[in-house]
LUMLO-361941 format. One record per atom (N, C-alpha, C): residue number from 0; atom name; x, y, z. Coordinates in nm, 4 decimals, m for minus. Example, Ala and Ser with C-alpha at 12.3 -4.5 7.8 and 13.67 -1.06 7.14 Angstrom:
+-----+----+----------+----------+----------+
:   i : at :        x :        y :        z :
+-----+----+----------+----------+----------+
:   0 :  N :   1.3190 :  m0.5690 :   0.7800 :
:   0 : CA :   1.2300 :  m0.4500 :   0.7800 :
:   0 :  C :   1.3200 :  m0.3300 :   0.7800 :
:   1 :  N :   1.2850 :  m0.2250 :   0.7080 :
:   1 : CA :   1.3670 :  m0.1060 :   0.7140 :
:   1 :  C :   1.2900 :   0.0030 :   0.7870 :
+-----+----+----------+----------+----------+
***
This chain:
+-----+----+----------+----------+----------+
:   i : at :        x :        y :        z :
+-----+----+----------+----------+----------+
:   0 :  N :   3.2811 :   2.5915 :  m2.4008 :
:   0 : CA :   3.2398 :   2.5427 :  m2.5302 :
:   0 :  C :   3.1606 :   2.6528 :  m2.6013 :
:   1 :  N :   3.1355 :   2.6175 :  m2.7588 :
:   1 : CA :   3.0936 :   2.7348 :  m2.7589 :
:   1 :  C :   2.9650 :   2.7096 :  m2.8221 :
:   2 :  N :   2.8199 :   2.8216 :  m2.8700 :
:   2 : CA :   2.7589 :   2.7627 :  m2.8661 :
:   2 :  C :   2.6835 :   2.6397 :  m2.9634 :
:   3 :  N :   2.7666 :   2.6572 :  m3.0991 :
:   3 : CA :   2.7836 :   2.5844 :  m3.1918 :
:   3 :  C :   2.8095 :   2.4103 :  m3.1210 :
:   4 :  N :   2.9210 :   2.3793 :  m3.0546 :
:   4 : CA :   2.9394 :   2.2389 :  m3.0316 :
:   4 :  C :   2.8706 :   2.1881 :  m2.9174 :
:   5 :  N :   2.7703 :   2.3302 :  m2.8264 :
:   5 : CA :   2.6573 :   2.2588 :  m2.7326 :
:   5 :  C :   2.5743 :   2.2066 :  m2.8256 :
:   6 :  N :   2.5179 :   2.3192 :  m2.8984 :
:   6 : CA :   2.4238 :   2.1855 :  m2.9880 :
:   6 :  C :   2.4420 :   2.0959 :  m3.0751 :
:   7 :  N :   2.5329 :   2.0541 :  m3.1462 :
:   7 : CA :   2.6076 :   1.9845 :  m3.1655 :
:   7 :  C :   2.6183 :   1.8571 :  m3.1046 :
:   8 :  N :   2.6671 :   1.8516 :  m2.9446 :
:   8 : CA :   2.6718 :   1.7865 :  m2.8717 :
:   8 :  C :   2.5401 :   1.7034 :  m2.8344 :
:   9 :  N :   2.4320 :   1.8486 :  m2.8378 :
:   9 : CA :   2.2810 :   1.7848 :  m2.7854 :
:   9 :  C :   2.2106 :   1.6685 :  m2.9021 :
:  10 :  N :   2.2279 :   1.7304 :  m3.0332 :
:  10 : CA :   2.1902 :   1.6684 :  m3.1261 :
:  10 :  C :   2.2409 :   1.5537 :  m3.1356 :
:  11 :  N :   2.3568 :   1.5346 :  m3.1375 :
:  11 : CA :   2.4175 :   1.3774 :  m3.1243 :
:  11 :  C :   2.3644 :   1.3004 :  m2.9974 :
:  12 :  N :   2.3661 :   1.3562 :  m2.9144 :
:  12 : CA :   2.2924 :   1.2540 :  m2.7809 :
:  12 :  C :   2.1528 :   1.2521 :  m2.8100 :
:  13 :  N :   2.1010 :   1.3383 :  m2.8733 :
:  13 : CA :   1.9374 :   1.3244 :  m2.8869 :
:  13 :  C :   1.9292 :   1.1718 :  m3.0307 :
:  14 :  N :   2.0210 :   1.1854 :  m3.1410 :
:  14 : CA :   2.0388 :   1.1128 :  m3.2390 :
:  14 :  C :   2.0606 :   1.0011 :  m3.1473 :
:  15 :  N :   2.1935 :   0.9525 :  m3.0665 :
:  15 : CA :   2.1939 :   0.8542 :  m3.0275 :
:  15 :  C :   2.1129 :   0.8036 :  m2.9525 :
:  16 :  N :   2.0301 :   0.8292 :  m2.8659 :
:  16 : CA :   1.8913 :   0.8283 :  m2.7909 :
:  16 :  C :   1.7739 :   0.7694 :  m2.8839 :
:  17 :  N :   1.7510 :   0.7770 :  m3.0180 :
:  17 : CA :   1.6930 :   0.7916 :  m3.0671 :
:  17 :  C :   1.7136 :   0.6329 :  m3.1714 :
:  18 :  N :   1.8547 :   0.5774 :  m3.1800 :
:  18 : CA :   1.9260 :   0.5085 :  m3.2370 :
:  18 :  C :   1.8788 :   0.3832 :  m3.1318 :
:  19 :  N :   1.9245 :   0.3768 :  m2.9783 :
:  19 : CA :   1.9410 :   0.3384 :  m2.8858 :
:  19 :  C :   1.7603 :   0.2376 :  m2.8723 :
:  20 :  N :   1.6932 :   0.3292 :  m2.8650 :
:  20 : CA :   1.5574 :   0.3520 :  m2.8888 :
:  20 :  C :   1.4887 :   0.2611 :  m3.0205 :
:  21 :  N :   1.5420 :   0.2928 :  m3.0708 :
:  21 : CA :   1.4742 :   0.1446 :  m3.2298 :
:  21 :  C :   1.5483 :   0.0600 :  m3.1989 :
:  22 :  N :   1.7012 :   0.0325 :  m3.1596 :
:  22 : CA :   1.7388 :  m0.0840 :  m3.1727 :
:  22 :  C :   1.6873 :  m0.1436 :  m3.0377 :
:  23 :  N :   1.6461 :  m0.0773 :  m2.9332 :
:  23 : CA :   1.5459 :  m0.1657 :  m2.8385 :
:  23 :  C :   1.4096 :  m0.2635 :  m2.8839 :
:  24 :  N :   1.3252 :  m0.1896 :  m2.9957 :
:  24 : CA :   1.2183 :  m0.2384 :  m3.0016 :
:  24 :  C :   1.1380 :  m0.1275 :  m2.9854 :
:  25 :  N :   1.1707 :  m0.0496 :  m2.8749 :
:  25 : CA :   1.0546 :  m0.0044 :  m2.8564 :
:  25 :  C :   0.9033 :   0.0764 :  m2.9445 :
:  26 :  N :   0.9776 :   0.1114 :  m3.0881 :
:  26 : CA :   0.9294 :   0.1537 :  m3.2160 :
:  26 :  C :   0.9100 :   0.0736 :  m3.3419 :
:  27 :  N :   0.7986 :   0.0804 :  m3.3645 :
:  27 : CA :   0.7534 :   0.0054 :  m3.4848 :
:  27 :  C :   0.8344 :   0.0086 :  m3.5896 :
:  28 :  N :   0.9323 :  m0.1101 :  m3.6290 :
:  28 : CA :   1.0269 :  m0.0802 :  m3.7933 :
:  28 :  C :   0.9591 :  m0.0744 :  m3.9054 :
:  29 :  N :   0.8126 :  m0.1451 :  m3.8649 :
:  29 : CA :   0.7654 :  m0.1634 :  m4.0342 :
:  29 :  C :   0.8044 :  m0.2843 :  m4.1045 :
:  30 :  N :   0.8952 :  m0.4129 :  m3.9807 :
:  30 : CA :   0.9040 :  m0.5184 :  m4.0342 :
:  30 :  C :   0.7990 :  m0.5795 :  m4.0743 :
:  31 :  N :   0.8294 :  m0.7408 :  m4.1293 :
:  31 : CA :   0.7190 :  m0.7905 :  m4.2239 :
:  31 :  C :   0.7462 :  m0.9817 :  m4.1548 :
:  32 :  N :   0.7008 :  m0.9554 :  m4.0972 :
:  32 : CA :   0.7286 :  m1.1312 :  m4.0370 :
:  32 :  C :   0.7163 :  m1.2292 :  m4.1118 :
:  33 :  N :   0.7898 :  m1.3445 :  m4.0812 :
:  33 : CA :   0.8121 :  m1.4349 :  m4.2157 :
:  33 :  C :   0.6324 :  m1.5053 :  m4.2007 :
:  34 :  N :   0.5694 :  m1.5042 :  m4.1071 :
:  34 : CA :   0.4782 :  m1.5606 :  m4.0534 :
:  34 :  C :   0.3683 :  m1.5025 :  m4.1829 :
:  35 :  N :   0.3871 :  m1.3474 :  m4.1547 :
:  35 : CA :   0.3181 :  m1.2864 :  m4.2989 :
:  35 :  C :   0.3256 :  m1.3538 :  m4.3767 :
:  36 :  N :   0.4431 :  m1.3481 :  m4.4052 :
:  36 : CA :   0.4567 :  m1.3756 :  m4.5166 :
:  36 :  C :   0.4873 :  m1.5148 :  m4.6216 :
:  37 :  N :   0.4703 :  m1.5860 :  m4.4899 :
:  37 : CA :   0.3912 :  m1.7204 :  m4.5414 :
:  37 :  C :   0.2272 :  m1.7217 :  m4.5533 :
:  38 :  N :   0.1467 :  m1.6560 :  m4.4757 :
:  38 : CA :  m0.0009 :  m1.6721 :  m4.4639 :
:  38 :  C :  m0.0143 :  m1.5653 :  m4.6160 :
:  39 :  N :   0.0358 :  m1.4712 :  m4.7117 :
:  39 : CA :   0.0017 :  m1.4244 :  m4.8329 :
:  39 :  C :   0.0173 :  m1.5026 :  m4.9525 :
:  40 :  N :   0.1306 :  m1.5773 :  m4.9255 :
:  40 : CA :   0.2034 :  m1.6692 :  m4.9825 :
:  40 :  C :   0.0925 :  m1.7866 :  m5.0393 :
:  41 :  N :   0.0720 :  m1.8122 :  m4.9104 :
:  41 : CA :  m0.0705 :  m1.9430 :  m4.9031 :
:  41 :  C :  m0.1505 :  m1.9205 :  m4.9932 :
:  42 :  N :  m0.2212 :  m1.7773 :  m4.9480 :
:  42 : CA :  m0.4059 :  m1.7163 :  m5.0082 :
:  42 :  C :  m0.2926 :  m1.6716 :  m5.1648 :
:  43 :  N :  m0.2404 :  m1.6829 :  m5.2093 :
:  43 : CA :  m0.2237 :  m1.6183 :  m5.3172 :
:  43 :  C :  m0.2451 :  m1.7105 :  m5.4168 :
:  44 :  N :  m0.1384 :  m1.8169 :  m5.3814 :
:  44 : CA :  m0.1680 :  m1.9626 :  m5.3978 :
:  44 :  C :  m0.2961 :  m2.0617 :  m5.4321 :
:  45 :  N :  m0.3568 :  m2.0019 :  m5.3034 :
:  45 : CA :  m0.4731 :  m2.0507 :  m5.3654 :
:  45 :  C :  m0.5747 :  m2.0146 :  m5.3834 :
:  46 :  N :  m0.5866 :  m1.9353 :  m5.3972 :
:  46 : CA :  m0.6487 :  m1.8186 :  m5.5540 :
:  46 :  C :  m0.6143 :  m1.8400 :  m5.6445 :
:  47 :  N :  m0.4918 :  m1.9123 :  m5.6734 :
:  47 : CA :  m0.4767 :  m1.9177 :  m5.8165 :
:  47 :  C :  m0.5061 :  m2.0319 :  m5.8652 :
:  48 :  N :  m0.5366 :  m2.1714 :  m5.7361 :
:  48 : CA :  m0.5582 :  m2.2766 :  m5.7716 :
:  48 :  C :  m0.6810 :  m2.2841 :  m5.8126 :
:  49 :  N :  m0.7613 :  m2.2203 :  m5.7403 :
:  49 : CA :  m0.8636 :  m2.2261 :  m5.7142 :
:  49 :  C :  m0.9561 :  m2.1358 :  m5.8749 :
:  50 :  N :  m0.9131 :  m2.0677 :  m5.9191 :
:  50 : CA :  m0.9331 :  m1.9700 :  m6.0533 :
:  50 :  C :  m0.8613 :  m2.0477 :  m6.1483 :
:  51 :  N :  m0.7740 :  m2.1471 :  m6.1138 :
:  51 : CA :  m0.7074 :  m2.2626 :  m6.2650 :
:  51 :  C :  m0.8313 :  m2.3571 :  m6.2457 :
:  52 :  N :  m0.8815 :  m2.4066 :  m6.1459 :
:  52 : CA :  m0.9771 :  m2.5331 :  m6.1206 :
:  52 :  C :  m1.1029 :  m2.4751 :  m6.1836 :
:  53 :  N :  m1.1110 :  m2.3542 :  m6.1659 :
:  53 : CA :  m1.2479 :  m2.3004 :  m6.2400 :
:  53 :  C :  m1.2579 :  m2.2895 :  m6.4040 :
:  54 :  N :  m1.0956 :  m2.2196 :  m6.4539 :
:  54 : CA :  m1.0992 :  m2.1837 :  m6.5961 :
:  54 :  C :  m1.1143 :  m2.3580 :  m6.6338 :
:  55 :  N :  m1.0749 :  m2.4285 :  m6.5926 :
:  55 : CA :  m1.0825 :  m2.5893 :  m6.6462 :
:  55 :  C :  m1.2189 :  m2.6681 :  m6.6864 :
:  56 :  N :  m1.2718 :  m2.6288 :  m6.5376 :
:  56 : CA :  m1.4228 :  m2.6997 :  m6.5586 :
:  56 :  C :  m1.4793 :  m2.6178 :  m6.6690 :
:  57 :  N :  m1.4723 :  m2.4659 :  m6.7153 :
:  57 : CA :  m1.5459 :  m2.4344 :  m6.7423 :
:  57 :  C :  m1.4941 :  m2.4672 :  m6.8593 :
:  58 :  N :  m1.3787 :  m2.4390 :  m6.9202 :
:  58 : CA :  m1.3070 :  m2.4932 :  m7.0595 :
:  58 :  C :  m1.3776 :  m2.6260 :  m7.1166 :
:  59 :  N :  m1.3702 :  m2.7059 :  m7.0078 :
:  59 : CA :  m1.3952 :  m2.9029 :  m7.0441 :
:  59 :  C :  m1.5307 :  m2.8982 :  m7.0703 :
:  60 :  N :  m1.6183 :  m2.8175 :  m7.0173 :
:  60 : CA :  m1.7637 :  m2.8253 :  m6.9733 :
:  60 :  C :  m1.8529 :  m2.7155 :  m7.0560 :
:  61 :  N :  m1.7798 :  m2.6767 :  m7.1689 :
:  61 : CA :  m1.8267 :  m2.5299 :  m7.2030 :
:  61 :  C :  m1.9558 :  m2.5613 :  m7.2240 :
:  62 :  N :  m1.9749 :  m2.6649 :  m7.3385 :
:  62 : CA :  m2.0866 :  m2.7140 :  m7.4576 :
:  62 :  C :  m2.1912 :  m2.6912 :  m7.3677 :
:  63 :  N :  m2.1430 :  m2.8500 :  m7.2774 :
:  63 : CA :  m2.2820 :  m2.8737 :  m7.1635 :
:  63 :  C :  m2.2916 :  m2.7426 :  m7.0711 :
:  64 :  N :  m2.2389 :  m2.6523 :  m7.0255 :
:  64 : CA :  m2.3292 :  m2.5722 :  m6.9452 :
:  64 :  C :  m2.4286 :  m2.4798 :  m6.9900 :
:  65 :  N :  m2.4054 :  m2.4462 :  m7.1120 :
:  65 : CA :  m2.4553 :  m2.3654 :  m7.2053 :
:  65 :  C :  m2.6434 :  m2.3815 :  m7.1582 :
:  66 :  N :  m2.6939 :  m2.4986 :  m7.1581 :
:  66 : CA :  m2.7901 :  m2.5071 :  m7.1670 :
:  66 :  C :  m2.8876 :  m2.5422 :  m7.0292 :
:  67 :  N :  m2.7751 :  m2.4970 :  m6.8920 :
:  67 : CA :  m2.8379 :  m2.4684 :  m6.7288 :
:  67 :  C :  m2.8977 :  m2.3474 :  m6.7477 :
+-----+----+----------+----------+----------+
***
């Protein structure tokens, strides 16, 4: 062989090694679990409920707080 398709050869087994290797697990993908991404889902949620429940009272209540 010559020495062009040894490395060649190496690089592809090192690539597939490497392929072999994430699709095990054994390396972090950087996925995003649905689990996440229900628990952001939630707090986002309610933050916003929670900042509508506030602009309200304070809307309904303007006059009277004025003078705490």
């Amino acid at each position: 062989m010559t020495k062009l398709a040894i490395r060649l050869s190496l690089a592809a087994k090192a690539h597939w090694e490497n392929i072999k290797a994430h699709s095990r697990g054994d390396q972090d993908r950087g996925d995003i679990s649905i689990t996440t991404i229900i628990i952001w889902t939630a707090a986002v949620a309610g933050a916003l409920a929670i900042a509508g429940t506030i602009a309200v009272v304070v809307v309904k209540y303007q006059g009277k707080l004025s003078g705490i």
